[in-house]
MDAnalysis code that builds the backbone (N, CA, C; Angstrom):
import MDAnalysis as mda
import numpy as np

u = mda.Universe.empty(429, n_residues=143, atom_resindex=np.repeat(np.arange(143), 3), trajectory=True)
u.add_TopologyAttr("name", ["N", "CA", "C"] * 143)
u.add_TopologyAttr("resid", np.arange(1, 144))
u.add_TopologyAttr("resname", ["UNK", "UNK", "UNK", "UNK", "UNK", "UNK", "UNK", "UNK", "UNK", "UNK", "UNK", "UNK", "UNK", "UNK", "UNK", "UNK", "UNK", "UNK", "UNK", "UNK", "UNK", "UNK", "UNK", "UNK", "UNK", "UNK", "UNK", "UNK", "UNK", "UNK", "UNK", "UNK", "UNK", "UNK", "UNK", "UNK", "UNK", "UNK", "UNK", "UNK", "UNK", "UNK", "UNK", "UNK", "UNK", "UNK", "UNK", "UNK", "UNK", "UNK", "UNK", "UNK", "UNK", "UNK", "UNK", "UNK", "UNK", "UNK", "UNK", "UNK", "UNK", "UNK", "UNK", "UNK", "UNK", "UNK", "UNK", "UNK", "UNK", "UNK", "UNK", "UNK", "UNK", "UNK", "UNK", "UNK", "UNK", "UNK", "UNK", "UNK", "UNK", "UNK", "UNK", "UNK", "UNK", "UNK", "UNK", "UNK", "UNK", "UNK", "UNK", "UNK", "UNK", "UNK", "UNK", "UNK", "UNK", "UNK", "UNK", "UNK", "UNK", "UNK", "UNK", "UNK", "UNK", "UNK", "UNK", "UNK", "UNK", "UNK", "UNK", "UNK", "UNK", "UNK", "UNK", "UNK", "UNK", "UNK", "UNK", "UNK", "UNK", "UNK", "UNK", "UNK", "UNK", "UNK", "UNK", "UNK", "UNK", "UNK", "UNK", "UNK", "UNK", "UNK", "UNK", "UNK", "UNK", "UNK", "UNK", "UNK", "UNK", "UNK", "UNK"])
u.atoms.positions = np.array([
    [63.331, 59.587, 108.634],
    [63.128, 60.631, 107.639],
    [64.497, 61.117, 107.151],
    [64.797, 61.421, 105.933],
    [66.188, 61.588, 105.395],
    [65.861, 63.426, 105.708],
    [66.877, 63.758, 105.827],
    [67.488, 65.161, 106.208],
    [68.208, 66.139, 104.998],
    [67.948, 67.261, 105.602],
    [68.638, 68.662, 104.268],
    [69.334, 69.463, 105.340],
    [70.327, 69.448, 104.530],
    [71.670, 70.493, 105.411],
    [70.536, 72.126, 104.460],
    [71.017, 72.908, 105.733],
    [70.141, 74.538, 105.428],
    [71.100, 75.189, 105.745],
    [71.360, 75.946, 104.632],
    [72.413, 77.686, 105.133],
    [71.531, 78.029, 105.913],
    [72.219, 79.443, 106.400],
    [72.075, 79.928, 107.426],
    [70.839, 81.166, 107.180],
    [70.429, 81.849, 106.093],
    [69.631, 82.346, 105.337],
    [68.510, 81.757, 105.577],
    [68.054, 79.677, 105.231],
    [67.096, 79.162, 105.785],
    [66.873, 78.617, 106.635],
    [68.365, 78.544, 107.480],
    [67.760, 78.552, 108.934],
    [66.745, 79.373, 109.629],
    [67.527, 80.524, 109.423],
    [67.099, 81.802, 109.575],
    [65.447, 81.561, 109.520],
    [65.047, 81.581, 108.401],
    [63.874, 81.945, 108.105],
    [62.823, 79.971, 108.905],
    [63.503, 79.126, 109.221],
    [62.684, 77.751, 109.741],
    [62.370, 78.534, 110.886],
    [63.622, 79.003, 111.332],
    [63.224, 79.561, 112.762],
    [62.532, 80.856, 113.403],
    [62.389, 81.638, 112.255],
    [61.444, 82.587, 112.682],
    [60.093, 82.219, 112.105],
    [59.504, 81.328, 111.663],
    [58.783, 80.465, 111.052],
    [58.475, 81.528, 109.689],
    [59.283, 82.177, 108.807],
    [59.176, 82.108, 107.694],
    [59.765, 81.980, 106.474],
    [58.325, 80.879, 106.269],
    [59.084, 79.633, 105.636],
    [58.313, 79.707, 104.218],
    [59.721, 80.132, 103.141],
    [59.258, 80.358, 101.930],
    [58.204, 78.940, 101.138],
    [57.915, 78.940, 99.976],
    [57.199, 77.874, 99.902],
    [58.047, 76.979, 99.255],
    [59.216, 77.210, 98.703],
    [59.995, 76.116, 98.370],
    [60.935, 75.559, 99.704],
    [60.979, 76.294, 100.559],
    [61.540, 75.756, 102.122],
    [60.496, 74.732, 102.590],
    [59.507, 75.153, 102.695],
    [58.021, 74.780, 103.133],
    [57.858, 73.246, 102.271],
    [58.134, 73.553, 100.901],
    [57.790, 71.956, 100.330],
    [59.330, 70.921, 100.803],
    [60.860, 71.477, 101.124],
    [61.929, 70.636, 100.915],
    [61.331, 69.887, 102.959],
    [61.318, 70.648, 103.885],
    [60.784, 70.191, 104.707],
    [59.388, 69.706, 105.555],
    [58.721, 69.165, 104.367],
    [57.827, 67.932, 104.216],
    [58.268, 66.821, 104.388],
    [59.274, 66.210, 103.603],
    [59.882, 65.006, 104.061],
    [61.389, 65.132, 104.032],
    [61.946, 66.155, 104.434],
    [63.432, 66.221, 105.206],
    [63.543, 66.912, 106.404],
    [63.812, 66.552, 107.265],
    [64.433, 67.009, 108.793],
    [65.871, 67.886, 107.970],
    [65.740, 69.235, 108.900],
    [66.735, 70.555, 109.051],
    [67.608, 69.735, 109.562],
    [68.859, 70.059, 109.276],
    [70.451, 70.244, 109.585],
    [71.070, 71.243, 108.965],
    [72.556, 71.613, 109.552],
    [72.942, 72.926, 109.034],
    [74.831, 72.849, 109.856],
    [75.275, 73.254, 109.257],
    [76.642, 73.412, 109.782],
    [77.025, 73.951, 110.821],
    [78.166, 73.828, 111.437],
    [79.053, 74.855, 112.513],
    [78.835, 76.238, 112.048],
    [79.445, 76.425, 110.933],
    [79.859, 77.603, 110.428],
    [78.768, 78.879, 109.351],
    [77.668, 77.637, 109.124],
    [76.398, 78.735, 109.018],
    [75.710, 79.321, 109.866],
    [75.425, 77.934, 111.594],
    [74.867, 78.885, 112.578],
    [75.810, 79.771, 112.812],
    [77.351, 79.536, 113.199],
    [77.864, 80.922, 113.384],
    [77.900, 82.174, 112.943],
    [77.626, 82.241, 111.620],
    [77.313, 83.323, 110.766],
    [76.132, 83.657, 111.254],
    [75.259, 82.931, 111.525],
    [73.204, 83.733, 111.977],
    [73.562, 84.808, 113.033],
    [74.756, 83.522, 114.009],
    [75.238, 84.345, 115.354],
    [75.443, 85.127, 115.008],
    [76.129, 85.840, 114.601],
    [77.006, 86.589, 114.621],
    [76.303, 87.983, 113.741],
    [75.069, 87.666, 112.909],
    [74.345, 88.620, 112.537],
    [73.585, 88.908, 113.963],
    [73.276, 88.058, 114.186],
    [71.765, 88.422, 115.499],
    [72.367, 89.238, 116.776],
    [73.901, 88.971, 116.525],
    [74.569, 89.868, 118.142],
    [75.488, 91.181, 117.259],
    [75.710, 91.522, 116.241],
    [76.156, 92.438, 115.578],
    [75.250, 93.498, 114.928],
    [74.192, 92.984, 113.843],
    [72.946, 93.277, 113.178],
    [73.584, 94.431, 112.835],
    [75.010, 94.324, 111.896],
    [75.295, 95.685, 111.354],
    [75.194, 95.682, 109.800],
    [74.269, 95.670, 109.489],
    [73.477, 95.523, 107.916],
    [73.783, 94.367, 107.582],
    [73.476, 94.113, 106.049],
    [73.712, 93.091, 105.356],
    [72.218, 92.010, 105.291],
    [71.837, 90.931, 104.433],
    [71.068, 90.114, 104.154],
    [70.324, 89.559, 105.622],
    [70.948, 88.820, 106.257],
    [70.340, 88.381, 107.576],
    [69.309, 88.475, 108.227],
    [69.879, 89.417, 108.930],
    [68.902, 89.858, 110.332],
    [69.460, 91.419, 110.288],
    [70.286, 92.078, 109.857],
    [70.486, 93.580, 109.739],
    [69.314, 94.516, 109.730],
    [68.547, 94.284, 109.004],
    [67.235, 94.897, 108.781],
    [66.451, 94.687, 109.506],
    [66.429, 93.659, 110.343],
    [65.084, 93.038, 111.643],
    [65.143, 93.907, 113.025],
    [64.056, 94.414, 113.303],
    [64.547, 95.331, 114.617],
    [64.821, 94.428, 115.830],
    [64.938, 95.094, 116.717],
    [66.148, 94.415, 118.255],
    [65.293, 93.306, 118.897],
    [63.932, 93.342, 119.003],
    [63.380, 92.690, 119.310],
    [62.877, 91.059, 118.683],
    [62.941, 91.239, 117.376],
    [63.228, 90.005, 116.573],
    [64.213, 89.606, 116.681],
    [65.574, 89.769, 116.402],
    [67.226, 89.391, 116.462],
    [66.831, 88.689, 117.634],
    [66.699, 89.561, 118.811],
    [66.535, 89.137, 120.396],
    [65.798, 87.618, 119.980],
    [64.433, 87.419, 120.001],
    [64.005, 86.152, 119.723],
    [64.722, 85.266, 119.431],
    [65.182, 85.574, 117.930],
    [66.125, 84.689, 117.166],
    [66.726, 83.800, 117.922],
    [67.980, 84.850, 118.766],
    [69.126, 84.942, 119.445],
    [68.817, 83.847, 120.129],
    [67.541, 83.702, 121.073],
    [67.458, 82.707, 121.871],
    [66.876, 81.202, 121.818],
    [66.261, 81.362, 120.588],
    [66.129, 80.254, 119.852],
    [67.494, 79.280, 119.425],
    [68.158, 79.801, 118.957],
    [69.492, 79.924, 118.196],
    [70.643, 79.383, 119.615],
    [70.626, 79.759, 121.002],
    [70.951, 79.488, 122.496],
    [70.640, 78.058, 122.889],
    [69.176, 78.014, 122.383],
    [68.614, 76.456, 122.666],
    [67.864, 76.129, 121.268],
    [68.489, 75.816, 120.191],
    [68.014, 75.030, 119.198],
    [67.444, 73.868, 119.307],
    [66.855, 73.796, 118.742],
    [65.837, 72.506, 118.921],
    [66.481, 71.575, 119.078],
    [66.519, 70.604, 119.523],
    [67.322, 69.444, 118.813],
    [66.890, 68.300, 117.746],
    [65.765, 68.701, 117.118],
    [65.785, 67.520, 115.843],
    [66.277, 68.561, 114.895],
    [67.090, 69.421, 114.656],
    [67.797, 70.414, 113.989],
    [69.566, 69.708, 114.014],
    [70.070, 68.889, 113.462],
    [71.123, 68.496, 113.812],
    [72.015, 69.409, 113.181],
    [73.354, 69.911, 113.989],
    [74.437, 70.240, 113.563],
    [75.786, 69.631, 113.547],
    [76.094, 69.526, 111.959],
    [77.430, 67.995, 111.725],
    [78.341, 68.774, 112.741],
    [78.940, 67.341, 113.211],
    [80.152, 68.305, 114.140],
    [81.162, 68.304, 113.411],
    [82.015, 69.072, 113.544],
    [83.242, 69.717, 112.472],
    [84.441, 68.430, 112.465],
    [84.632, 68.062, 113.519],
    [85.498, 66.434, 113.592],
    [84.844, 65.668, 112.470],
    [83.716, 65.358, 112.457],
    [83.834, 64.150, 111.358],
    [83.609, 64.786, 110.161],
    [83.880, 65.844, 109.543],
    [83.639, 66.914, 108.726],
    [85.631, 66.940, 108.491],
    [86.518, 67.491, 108.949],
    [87.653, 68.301, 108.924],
    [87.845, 67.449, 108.447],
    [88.832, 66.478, 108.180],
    [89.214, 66.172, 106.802],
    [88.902, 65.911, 105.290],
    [87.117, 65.935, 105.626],
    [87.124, 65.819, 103.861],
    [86.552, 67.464, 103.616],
    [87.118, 68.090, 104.518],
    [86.723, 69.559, 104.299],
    [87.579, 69.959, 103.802],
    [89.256, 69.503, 104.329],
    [90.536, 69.985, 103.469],
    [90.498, 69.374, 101.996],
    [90.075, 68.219, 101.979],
    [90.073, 67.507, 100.396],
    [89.346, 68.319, 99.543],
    [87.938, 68.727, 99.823],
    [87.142, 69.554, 99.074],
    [87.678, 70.640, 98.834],
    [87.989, 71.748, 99.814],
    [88.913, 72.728, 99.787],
    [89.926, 72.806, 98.533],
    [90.388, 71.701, 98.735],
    [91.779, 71.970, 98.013],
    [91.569, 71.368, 96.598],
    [90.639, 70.379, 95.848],
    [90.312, 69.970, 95.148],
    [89.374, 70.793, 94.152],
    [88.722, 71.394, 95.013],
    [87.196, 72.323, 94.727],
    [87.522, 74.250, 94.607],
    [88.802, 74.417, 95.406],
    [89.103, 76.118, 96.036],
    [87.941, 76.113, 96.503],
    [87.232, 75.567, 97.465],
    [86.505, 76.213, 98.463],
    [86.426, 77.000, 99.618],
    [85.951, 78.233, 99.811],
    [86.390, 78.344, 101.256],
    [86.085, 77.699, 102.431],
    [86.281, 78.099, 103.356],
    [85.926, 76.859, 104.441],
    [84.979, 76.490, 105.115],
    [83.538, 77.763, 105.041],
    [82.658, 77.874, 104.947],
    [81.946, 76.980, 103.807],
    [82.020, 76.407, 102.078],
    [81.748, 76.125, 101.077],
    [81.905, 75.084, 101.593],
    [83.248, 74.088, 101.826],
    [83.764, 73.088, 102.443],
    [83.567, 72.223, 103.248],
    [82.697, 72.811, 104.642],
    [82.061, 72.132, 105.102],
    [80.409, 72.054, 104.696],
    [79.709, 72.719, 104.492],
    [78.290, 72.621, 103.357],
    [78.851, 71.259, 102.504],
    [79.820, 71.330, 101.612],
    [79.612, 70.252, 101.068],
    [79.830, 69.169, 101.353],
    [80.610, 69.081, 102.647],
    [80.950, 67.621, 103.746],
    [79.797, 67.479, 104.588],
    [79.209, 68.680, 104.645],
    [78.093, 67.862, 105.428],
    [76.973, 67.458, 104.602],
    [76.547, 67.845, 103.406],
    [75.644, 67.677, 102.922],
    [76.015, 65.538, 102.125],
    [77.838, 65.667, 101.961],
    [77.746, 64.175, 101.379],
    [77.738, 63.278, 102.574],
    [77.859, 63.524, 103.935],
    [78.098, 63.006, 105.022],
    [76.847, 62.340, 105.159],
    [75.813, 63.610, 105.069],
    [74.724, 62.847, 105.472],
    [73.452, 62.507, 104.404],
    [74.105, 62.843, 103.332],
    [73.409, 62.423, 102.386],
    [72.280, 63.041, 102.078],
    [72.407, 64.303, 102.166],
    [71.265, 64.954, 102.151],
    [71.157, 66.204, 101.673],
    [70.371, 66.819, 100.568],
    [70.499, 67.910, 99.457],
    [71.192, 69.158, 100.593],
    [71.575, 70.066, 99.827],
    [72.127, 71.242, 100.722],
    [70.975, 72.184, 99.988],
    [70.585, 72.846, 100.715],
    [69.744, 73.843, 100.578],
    [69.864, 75.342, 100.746],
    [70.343, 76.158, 99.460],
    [70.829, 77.594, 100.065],
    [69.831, 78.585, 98.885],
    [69.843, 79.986, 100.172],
    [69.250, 80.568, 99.357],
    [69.664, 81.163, 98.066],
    [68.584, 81.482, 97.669],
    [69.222, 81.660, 96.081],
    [70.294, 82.850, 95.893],
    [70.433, 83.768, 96.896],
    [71.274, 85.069, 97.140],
    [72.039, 84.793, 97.212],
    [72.926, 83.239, 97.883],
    [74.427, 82.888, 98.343],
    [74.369, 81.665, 97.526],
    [73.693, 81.461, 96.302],
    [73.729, 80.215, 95.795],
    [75.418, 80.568, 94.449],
    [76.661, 79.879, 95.382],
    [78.038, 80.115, 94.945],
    [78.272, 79.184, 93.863],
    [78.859, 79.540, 92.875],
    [79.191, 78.797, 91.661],
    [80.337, 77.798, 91.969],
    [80.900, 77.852, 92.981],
    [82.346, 77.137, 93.504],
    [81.570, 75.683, 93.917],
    [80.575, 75.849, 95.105],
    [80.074, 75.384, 95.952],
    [78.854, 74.369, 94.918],
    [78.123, 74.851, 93.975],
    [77.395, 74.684, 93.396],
    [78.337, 73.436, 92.022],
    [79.315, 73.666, 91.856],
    [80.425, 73.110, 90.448],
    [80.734, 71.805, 91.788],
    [81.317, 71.830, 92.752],
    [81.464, 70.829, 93.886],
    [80.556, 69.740, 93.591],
    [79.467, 70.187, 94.132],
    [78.160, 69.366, 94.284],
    [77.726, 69.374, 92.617],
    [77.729, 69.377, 91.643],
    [77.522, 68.748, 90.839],
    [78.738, 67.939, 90.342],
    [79.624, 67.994, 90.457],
    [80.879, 67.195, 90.135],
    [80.978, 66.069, 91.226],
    [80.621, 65.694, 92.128],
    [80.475, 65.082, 93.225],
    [78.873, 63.943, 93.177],
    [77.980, 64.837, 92.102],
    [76.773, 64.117, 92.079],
    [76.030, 64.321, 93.445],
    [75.583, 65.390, 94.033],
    [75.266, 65.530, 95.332],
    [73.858, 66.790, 95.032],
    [72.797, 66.587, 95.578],
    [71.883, 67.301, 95.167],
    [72.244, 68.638, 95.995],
    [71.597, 69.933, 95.519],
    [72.003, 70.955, 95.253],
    [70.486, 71.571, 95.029],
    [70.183, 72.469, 96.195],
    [69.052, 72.846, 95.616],
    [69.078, 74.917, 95.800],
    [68.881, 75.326, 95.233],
    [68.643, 77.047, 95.743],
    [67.159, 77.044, 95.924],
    [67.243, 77.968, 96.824],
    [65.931, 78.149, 97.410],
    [65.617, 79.708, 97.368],
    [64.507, 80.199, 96.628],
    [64.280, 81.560, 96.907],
    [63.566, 81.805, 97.765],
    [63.114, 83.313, 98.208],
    [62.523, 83.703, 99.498],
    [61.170, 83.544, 98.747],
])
């Protein structure tokens, strides 16, 4: 089954199982993947939860869930490892001004050949100009 790299927004939401209906139709026939640096961001909402889009708004007991889901991720959930990622992360970077967060999304998504999927709230014009200049599908996803 070919695979979709997921920000961390639809991670978020695979794993608390809610799953918008355009999430719901991209994983029908793509298997979840997702970066280093988007799960770290979920982390880092689910053990902070000091406002913002995420999990800020979710009370302690959801985060908590999350949290431990997120501890032991599934494993047909693959995360690119940043080694075979870091150098065409600096190329993109520096070619693209991406940040380094943007950078790897778009190394992992040409790595593995597989649409990047973000929600429509963090859907970045940098990141978005990349992946169409690159020819790399590109999808926003609303809630």
């Amino acid at each position: 089954m070919n695979q979709t790299v997921l920000d961390d927004h639809l991670l978020r939401d695979l794993l608390s199982g809610e799953l918008s209906d355009g999430l719901a139709q991209v994983l029908v026939d793509h298997e979840p993947a997702t970066t280093n640096l988007y799960l770290v961001r979920l982390c880092r909402s689910v053990v902070s939860a000091t406002g913002g889009t995420l999990t800020g708004s979710w009370p302690s007991s959801a985060r908590l869930a999350l949290g431990r889901q997120l501890l032991d991720l599934h494993p047909d959930i693959e995360v690119v490892p940043v080694r075979n990622l870091a150098y065409r992360m600096a190329e993109l970077a520096d070619a693209h001004k991406l940040s380094t967060l943007g950078a790897e999304a778009v190394a992992a998504s040409e790595h593995l050949s597989a649409p990047l999927c973000v929600w429509t709230g963090d859907d970045g014009p940098r990141i978005r100009s990349a992946m169409s200049h690159l020819g790399c599908d590109y999808r926003p996803i609303p809630r």
